[in-house]
C-alpha positions in Angstrom: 0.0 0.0 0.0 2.3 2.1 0.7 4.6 3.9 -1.8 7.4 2.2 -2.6 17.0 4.4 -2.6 20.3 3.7 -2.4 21.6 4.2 1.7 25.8 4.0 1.7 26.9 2.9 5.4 30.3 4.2 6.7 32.7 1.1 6.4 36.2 1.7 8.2 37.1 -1.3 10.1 36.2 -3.5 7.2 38.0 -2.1 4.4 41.0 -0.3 6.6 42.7 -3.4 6.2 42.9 -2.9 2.8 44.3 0.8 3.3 46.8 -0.1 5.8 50.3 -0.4 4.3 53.6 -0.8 6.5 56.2 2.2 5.7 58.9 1.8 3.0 62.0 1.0 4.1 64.7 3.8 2.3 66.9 1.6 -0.1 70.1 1.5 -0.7 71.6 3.7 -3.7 71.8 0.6 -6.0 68.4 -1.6 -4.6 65.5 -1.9 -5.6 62.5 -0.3 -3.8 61.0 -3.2 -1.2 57.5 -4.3 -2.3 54.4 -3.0 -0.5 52.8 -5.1 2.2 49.4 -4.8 3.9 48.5 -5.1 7.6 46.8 -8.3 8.3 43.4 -8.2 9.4 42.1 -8.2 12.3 41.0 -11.8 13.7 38.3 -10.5 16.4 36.2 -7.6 17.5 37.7 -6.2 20.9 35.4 -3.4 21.3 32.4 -1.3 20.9 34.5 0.5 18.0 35.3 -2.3 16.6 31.6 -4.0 16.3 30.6 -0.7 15.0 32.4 -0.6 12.2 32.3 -4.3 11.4 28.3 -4.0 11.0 28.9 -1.0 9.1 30.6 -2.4 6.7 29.3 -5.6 6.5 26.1 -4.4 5.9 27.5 -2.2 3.2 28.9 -5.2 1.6 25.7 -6.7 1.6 23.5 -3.9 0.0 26.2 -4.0 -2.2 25.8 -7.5 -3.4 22.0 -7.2 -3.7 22.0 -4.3 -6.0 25.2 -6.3 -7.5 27.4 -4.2 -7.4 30.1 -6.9 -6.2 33.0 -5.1 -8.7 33.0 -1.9 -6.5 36.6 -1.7 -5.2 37.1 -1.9 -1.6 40.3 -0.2 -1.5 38.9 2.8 -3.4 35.7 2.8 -1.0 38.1 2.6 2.1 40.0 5.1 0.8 37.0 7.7 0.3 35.9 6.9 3.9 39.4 7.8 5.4 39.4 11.2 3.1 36.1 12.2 4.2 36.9 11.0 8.2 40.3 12.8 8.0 38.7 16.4 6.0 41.3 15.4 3.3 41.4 16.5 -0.2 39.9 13.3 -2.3 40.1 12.2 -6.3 36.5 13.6 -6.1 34.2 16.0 -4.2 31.2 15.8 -2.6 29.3 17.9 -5.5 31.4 15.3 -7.9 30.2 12.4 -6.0 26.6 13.7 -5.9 26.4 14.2 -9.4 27.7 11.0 -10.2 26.0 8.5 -8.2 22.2 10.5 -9.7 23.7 9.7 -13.0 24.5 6.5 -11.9 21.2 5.4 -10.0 19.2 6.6 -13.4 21.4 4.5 -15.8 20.7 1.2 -13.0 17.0 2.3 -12.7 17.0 2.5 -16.7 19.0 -1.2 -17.0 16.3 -2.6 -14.7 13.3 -1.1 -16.3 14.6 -2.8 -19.7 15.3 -5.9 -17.8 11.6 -5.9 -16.5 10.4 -5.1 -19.6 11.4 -8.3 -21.2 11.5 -10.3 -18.7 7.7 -9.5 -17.2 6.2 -9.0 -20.7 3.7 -11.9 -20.1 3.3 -10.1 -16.9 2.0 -7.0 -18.7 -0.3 -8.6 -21.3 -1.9 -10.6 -18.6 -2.8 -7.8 -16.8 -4.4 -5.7 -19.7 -5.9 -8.6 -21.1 -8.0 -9.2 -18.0 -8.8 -5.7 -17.7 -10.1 -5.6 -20.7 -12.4 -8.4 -20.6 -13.7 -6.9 -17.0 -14.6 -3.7 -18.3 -17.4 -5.2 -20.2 -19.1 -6.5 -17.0 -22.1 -4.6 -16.6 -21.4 -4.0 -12.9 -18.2 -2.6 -13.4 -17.6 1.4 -14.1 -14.4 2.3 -15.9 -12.7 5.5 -15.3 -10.4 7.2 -18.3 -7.0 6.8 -16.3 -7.4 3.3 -16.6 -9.0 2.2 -12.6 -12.2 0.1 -12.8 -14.0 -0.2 -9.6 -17.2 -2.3 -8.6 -19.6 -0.9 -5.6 -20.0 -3.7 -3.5 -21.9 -1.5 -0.6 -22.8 2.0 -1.0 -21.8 4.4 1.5 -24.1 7.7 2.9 -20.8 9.8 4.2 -18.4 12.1 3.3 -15.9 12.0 0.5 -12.6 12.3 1.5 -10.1 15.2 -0.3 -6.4 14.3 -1.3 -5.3 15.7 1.8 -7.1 14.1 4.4 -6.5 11.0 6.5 -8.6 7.5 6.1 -9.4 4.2 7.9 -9.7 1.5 6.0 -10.3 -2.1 5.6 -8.7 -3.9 2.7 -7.9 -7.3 1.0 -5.4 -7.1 -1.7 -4.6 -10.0 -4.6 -3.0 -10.2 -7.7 -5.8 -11.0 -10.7 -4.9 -14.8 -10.2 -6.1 -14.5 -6.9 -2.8 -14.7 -5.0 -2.9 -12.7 -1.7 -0.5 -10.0 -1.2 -1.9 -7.8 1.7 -4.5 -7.7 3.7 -5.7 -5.9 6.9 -8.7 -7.6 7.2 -6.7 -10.9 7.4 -4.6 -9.3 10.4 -7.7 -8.4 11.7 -6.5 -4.4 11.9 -7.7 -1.5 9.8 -5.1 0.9 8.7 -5.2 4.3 9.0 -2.9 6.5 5.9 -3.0 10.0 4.0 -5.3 9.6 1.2 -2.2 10.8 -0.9 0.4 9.1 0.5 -0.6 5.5 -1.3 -0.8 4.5 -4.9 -2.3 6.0 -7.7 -5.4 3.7 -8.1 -6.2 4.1 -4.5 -5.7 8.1 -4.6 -8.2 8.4 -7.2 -10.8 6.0 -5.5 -10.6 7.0 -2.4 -11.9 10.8 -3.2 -15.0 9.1 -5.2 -15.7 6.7 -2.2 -18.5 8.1 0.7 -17.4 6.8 4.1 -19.4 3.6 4.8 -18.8 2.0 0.9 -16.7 -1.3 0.2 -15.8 -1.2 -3.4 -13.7 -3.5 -5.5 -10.7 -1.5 -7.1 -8.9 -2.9 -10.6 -5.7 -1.3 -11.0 -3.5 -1.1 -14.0 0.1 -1.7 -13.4 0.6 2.2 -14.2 -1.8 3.5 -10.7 -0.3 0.3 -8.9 3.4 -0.3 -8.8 4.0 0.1 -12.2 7.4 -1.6 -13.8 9.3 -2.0 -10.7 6.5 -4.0 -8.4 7.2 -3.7 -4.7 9.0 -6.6 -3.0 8.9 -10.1 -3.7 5.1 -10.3 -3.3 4.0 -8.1 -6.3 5.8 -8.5 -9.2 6.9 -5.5 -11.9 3.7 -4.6 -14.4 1.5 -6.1 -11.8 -2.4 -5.4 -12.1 -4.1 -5.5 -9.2 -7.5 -5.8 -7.2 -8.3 -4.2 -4.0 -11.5 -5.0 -1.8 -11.7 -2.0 0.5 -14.2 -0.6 3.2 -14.1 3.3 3.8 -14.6 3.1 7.5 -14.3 6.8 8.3 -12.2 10.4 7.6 -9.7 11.3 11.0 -9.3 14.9 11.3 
């Protein structure tokens, strides 16, 4: 329901290992320079400090790995965290950095729409096809974004406004009936902004008097559109909403 970035943890005591280089001995006038050698890392967490930046780091290496990122160097990433703990010029700035990482989140967000897009394509026509066949039901009223709803119970009360907060009931499945939320299951209405959800329920809500229980079709486009939302609701996912208006909080 609610709408569906990425969050870059400090990492020191994971990758400072990989920073840490013993000091050059001075050669003689006619050897050559002694290799380089790192630090070995540390065996065991001895305190606070260290479990801090452990966790930090792990989990870092983790988001990492889900958004597959597994190629990003850990000596340059422990470098950029010792430049920015230490106020030391870096081989960027933060305006650089900024600027890069936006470019670089729209060019992943671009990969995976085209990614979804092939791979979710029987997704898609599923989900139009069986929209379009519902829309001929006589009980069913089509709006022109694309939402169908059917009344189940009509309602006497108020209309809400975009900016006002609801209580609701809801069950919510994917158009082969699979169950993906559902308060009334938990046994618990929710309470939400009326514009703080998705599309399809932003635009049914203000048509809905308090007291109704209306079943909502949703296109992909007013749901979750080509990204889904978790494991439960797929990318290009339409889907069907029982909900009960039980009242407008002030």
């Amino acid at each position: 329901m609610k709408k569906p970035l990425l969050t870059v943890c400090c990492a020191l005591s994971l990758l400072s290992p990989l920073l840490a280089q013993t000091k050059k001995p001075i050669p003689k006038p006619t050897a050559k320079p002694a290799p380089k050698t790192t630090a070995a890392a540390p065996t065991a967490l001895k305190s606070e400090t260290d479990s801090l930046s452990y966790a930090y780091g792990l989990l870092t290496g983790q988001q990492f790995r889900n958004m597959n990122l597994q190629d990003v160097s850990g000596a340059l990433f422990g470098q950029a965290i010792e430049d920015a703990l230490k106020s030391r010029p870096g081989l960027m700035d933060e305006n650089q950095a900024q600027v890069f990482m936006q470019g670089f989140s729209r060019k992943m967000h671009e990969r995976q729409a085209r990614e979804n897009a092939s791979r979710f394509e029987p997704n898609k026509k599923a989900g139009e096809a069986y929209l379009a066949a519902n829309k001929t039901k006589d009980s069913v009223v089509s709006l022109p974004s694309g939402l169908q709803y059917k009344i189940l119970r009509k309602g006497d009360g108020p209309k809400p406004s975009a900016s006002d907060k609801v209580k609701t009931h809801y069950h919510g499945t994917l158009i082969d009936g699979t169950v993906f939320d559902s308060s009334v299951q938990r046994g618990e209405p929710i309470s939400f902004p009326v514009g703080g959800v998705i599309p399809g329920w932003v635009e049914a809500l203000q048509l809905m008097p308090v007291g109704s229980k209306w079943r909502l079709f949703i296109p992909y486009q007013l749901a979750y559109g080509e990204q889904g939302s978790g494991p439960s609701i797929p990318p290009y996912s339409a889907l069907i909403f029982d909900v009960e208006l039980l009242g407008i909080e002030k």
